[in-house]
C-alpha positions in Angstrom: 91.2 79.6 109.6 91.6 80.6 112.7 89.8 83.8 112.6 86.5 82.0 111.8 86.6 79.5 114.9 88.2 82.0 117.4 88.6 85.5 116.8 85.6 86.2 114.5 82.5 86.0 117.4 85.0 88.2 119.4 84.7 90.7 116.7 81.1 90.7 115.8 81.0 91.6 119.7 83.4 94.6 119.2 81.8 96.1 116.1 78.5 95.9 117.6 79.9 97.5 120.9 82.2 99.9 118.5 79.5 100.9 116.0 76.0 102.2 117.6 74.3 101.0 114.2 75.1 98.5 111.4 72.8 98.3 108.8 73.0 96.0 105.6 70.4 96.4 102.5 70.0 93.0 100.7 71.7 90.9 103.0 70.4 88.1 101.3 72.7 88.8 98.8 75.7 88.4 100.8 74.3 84.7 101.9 75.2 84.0 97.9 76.8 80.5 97.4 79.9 80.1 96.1 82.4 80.7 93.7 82.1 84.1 94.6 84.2 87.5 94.0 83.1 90.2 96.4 84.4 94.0 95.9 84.2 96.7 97.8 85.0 100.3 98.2 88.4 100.6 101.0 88.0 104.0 102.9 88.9 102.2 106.6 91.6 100.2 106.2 91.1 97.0 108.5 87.5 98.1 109.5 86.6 97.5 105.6 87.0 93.5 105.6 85.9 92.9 109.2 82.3 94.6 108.6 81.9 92.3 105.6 83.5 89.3 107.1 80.7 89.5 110.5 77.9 89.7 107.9 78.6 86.7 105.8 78.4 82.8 107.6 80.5 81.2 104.9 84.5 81.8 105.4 86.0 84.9 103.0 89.6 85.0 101.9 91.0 88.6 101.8 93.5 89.7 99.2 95.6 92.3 101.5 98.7 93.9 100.6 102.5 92.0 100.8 103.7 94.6 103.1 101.2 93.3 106.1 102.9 90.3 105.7 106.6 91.8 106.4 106.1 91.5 110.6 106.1 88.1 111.8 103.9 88.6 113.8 101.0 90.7 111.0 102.2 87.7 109.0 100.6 85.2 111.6 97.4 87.4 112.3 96.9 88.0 108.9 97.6 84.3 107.9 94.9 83.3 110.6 92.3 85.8 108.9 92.5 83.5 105.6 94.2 86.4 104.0 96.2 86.6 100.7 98.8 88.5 99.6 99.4 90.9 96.8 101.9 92.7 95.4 101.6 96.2 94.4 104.3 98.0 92.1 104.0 100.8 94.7 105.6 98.7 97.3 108.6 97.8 95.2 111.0 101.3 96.3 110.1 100.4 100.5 112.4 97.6 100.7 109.7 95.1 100.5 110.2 91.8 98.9 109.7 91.3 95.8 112.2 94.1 94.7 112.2 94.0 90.7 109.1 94.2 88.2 109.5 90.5 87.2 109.7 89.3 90.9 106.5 91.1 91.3 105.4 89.7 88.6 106.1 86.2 89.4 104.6 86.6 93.0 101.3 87.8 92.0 100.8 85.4 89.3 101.5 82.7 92.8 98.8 84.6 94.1 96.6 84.4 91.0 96.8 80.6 91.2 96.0 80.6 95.0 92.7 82.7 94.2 91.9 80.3 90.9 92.0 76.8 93.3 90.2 78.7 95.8 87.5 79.5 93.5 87.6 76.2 92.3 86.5 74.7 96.0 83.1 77.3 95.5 85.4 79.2 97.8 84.6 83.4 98.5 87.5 86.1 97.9 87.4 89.7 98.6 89.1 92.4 96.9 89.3 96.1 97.4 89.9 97.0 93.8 90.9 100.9 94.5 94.3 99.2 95.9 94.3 101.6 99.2 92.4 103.4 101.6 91.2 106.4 102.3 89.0 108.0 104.1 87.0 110.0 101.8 83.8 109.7 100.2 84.9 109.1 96.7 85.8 106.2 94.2 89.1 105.8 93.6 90.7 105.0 89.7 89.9 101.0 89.9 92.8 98.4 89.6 91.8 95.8 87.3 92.9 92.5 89.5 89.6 91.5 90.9 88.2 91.2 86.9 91.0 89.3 85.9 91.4 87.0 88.8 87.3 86.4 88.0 87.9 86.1 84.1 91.1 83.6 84.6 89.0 81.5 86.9 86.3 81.2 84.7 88.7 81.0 81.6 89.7 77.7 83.3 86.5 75.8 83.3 85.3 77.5 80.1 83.3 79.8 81.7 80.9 76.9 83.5 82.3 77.4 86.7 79.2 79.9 87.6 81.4 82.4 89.3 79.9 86.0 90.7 81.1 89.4 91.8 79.1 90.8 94.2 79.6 94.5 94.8 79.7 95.8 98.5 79.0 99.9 98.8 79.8 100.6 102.6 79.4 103.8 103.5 80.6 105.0 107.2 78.9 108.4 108.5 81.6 109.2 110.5 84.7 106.5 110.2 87.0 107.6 112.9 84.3 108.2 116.2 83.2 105.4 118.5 79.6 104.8 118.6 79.2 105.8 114.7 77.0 104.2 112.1 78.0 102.3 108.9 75.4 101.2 106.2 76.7 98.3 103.8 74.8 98.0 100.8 75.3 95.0 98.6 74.6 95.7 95.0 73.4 93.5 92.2 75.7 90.3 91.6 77.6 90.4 88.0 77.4 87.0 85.8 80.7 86.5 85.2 80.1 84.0 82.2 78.2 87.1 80.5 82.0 88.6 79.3 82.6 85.0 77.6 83.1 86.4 74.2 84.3 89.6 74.9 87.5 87.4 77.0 88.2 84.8 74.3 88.2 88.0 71.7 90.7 90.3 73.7 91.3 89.6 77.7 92.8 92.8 78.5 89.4 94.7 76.8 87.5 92.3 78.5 88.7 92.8 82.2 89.1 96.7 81.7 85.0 96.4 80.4 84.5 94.2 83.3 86.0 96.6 85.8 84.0 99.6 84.4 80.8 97.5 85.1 82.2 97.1 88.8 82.9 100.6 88.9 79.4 101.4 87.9 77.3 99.1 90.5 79.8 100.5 92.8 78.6 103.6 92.2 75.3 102.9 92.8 75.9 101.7 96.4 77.9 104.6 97.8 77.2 108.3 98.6 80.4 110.1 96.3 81.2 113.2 96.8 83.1 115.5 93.8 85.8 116.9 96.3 86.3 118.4 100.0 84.3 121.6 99.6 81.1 119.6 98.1 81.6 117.1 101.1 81.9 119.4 104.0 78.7 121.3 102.9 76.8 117.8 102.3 77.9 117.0 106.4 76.9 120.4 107.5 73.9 120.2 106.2 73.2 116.3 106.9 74.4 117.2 110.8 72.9 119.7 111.4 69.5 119.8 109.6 69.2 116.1 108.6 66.1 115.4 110.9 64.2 118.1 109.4 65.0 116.6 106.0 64.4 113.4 106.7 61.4 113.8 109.7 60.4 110.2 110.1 60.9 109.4 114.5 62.1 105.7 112.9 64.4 106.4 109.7 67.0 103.8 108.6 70.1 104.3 107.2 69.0 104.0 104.3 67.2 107.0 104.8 70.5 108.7 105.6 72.1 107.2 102.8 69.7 108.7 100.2 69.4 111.5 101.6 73.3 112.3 101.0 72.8 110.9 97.3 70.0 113.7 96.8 72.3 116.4 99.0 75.5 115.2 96.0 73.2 115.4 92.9 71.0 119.0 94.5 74.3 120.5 94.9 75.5 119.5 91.3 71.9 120.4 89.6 72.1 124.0 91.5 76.2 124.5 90.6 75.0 124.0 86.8 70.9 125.6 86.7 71.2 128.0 89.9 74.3 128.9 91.4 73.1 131.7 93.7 71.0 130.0 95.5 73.8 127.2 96.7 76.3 130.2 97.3 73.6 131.6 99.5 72.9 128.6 101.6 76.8 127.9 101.7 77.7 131.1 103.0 74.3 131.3 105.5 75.1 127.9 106.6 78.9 128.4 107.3 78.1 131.5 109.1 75.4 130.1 111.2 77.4 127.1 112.3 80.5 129.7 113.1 78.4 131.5 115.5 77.0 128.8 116.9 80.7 127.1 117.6 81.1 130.7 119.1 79.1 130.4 121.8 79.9 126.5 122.5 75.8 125.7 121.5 74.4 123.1 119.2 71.4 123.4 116.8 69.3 121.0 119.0 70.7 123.3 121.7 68.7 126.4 120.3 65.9 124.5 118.8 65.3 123.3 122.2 65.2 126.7 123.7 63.8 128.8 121.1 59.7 130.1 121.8 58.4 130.7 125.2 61.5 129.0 127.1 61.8 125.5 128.0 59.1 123.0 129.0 59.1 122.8 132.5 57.7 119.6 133.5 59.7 117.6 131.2 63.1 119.6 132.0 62.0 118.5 136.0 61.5 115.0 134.8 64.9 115.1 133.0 66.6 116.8 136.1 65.1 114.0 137.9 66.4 111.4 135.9 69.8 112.5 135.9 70.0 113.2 139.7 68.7 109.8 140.2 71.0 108.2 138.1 74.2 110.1 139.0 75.2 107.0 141.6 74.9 104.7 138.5 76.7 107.3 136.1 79.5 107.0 138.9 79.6 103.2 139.5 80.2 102.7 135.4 82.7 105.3 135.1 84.7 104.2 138.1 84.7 101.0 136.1 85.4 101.5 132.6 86.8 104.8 132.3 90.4 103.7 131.5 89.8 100.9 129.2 87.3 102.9 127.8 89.9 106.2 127.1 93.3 103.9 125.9 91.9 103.2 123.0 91.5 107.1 121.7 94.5 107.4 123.3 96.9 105.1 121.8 95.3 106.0 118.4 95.9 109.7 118.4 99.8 108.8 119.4 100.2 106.0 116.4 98.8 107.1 113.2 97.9 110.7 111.7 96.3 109.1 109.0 92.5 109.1 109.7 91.2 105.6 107.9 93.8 104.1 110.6 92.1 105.6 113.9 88.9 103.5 113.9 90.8 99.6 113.9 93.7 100.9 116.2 91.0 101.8 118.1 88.7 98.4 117.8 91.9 96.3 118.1 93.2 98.4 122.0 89.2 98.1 123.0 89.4 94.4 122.6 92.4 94.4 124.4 91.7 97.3 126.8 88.3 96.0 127.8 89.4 92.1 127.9 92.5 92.6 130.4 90.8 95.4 132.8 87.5 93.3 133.6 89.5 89.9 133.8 91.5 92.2 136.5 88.8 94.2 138.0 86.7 90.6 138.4 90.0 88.7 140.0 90.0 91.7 142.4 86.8 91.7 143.3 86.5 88.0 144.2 89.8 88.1 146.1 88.4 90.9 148.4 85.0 89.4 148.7 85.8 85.7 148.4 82.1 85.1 147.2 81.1 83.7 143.5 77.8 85.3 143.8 79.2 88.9 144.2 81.9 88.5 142.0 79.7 87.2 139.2 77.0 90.0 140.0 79.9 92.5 139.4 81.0 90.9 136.4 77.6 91.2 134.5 77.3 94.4 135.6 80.1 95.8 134.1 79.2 96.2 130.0 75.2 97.6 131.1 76.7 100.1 133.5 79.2 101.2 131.0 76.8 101.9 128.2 74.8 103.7 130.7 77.3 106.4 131.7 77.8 106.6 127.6 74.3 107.4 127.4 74.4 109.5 130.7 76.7 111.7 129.4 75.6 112.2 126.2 72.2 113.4 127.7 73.6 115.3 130.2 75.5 117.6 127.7 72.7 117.8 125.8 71.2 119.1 128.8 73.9 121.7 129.5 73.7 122.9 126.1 70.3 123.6 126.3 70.4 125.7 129.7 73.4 127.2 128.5 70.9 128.7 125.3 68.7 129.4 127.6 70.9 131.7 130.1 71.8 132.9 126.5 68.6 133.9 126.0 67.8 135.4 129.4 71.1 137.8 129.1 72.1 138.6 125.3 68.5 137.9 123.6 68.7 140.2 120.6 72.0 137.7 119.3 70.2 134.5 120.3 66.9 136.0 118.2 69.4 136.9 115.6 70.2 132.9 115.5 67.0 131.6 114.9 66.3 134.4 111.9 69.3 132.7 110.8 68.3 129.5 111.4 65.0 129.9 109.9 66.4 131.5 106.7 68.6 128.4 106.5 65.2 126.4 106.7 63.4 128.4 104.5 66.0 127.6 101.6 66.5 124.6 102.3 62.7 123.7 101.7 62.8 126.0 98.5 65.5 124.2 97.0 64.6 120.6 98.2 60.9 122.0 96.1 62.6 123.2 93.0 65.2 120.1 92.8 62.3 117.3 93.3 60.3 119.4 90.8 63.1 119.7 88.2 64.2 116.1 88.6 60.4 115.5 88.4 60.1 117.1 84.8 63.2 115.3 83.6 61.7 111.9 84.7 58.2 112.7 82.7 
């Protein structure tokens, strides 16, 4: 347990530093007493587990799989993190332990056991029923474990034990990048008692009916894309025209979540009722964005700059800002550059595989961060000798380094934006040509967002 009386507050820290926003719907829900089964979808490895763990005050063991347990020292990490293992028959050609179908066997009905007494205490396991990760928004073919660990430990107590499975959809807008946003959204719990009679007529039918229903409320909690194609053009469109789709100054993201549910089932209801349209706006959109990656501008970039030119008083009062706050910019830089670029760096060198990026990247920035201000501060107090100094600097160090985030951010925002407008000023007709595009892009956009709420309108009556 030591994750929940050490390490844990250290990582609610870290996500809130690594994620800009985390958002839960229904927490409530995940404040549910015990016994309790929670599943989830797995696109992010390690991340998966430590979002839920940080939102839940009531310990959680996590079934993981045997091979984080080869390393002695994963073993003791994951051990500490109240983790189980389980065995998958996947495992058994790596040179893993168990090596034969009925050692496997025998080792997960260990682990079965393990989950049934820890259920029995009105304890709380999480299970990633998919059985890997990756990063992609889809669903993965279900394994049927988490229903039969819930069934067996009812089974035990004659289904009064009052177990639960509550389903967790969490949904990451862009898994790998520091300063993203993730939106958990806990579904509906499942009665496990309710499959009493289907269990004592047939177990196997009654898990594999059980595990449908999870599949289903997981569903219902994620944004699912059909393959690569329908998800790029769901991003492209969610990137780059999402505020205009979703225009409210203070939207939630749950507002960004169902807006990529609508952008899934418009592109689905146009492939079947109105296929030309979607090939239009696919092939405007693509060849928008290719010009604009062209010409190194953004959208907001030529938004900004399209009309009579820019706003003059409010580009001074943001030159101002910036020139002002260059010495600050400077001091956090100075400060935090390198723990701040390891990370990125170290996770670009050790994995290829993208749901591995984000907690290679967590895990250096705890240590990254952690070991250059303890040295930084020791410095600094052997130079000056003076607590009050050395203390000042210490504080200063986390404000100053989300500043020069920010600073930079708005600063090449800035650039873009004067870029576009020397654009403007020397090749006009092409930069006019952009915002026809632009505005056809807008214009069938808004048509189809009218005929989709209007056929999905008639359906509903």
């Amino acid at each position: 347990m030591l994750f929940y009386t050490v390490i844990k507050p250290v990582v609610q820290v870290a996500l809130r530093v690594f994620f800009r926003r985390m958002e839960v719907r229904h927490r409530e829900r995940l404040e549910l007493s015990g016994p309790l089964v929670m599943v989830s979808n797995h696109p992010n490895t390690l991340m998966d587990p430590l979002v839920a763990a940080i939102h839940r005050h009531e310990p959680i063991a996590f079934l993981a799989k045997s091979t984080f347990f080869k390393n002695p020292i994963s073993r003791a990490i994951f051990t500490s993190g109240n983790s189980i293992p389980i065995y998958r028959r996947q495992d058994l050609d790596t040179g893993a332990e168990p090596t034969t179908p009925a050692e496997l066997a025998e080792r997960n009905e260990a682990t079965f056991g393990r989950c049934y007494d820890y259920l029995d205490r009105r304890g709380t396991i999480m299970i990633f029923p998919e059985g890997t990760s990756v990063s992609e928004r889809r669903l993965r073919p279900l394994k049927t474990g988490a229903a039969r660990i819930a069934l067996g430990a009812e089974a035990r107590h004659d289904f009064q034990l009052g177990l639960r499975i509550l389903p967790l959809g969490i949904n990451y807008f862009d898994p790998s990048r520091f300063r993203s946003d993730v939106f958990v959204n806990v579904g509906q719990p499942i009665v496990v008692a309710e499959y009493a009679d289907a269990y004592r007529l047939d177990p196997t039918a009654a898990a594999d009916t059980l595990t449908e229903e999870i599949r289903r409320r997981l569903e219902q909690r994620l944004v699912i894309t059909r393959d690569a194609a329908e998800d790029e053009l769901v991003l492209q469109v969610e990137r780059t025209f999402g505020e205009h789709l979703v225009p409210d100054d203070e939207e939630t993201l749950y507002d960004n979540f169902q807006l990529s549910r609508t952008l899934t089932e418009a592109i689905s209801y146009f492939e079947k009722h109105d296929s030309a349209r979607l090939l239009a706006l696919r092939d405007r959109l693509g060849s928008y964005l290719l010009d604009l990656d062209r010409l190194r501008l953004t959208d907001e970039a030529l938004e900004s700059s399209k009309g009579s030119g820019m706003r003059w008083t409010r580009a001074a009062t943001s030159g101002v800002k910036l020139v002002l706050g260059l010495p600050l910019y400077l001091y956090g830089v100075i400060n935090n550059y390198i723990p701040y670029i390891l990370p990125s760096l170290v996770a670009k060198r050790a994995t290829k595989d993208v749901e591995f990026v984000a907690p290679i990247m967590l895990i250096m920035g705890m240590i990254t961060f952690t070991v250059g201000y303890a040295l930084q501060i020791g410095l600094v107090h052997h130079f000056t000798q003076d607590w009050r100094w050395t203390t000042l600097y210490g504080l200063s160090l986390a404000p100053t380094g989300f500043y020069a985030l920010s600073y930079w951010n708005n600063l090449s925002g800035r650039l873009q934006r004067l870029r576009a407008l020397r654009l403007f000023r020397t090749k006009r007709p092409m930069m006019e040509d952009l915002l026809r595009q632009r505005q056809a892009i807008l214009r069938l956009l808004s048509e189809a967002r009218a005929a989709f709420l209007a056929a999905t309108a008639n359906v509903g009556s």
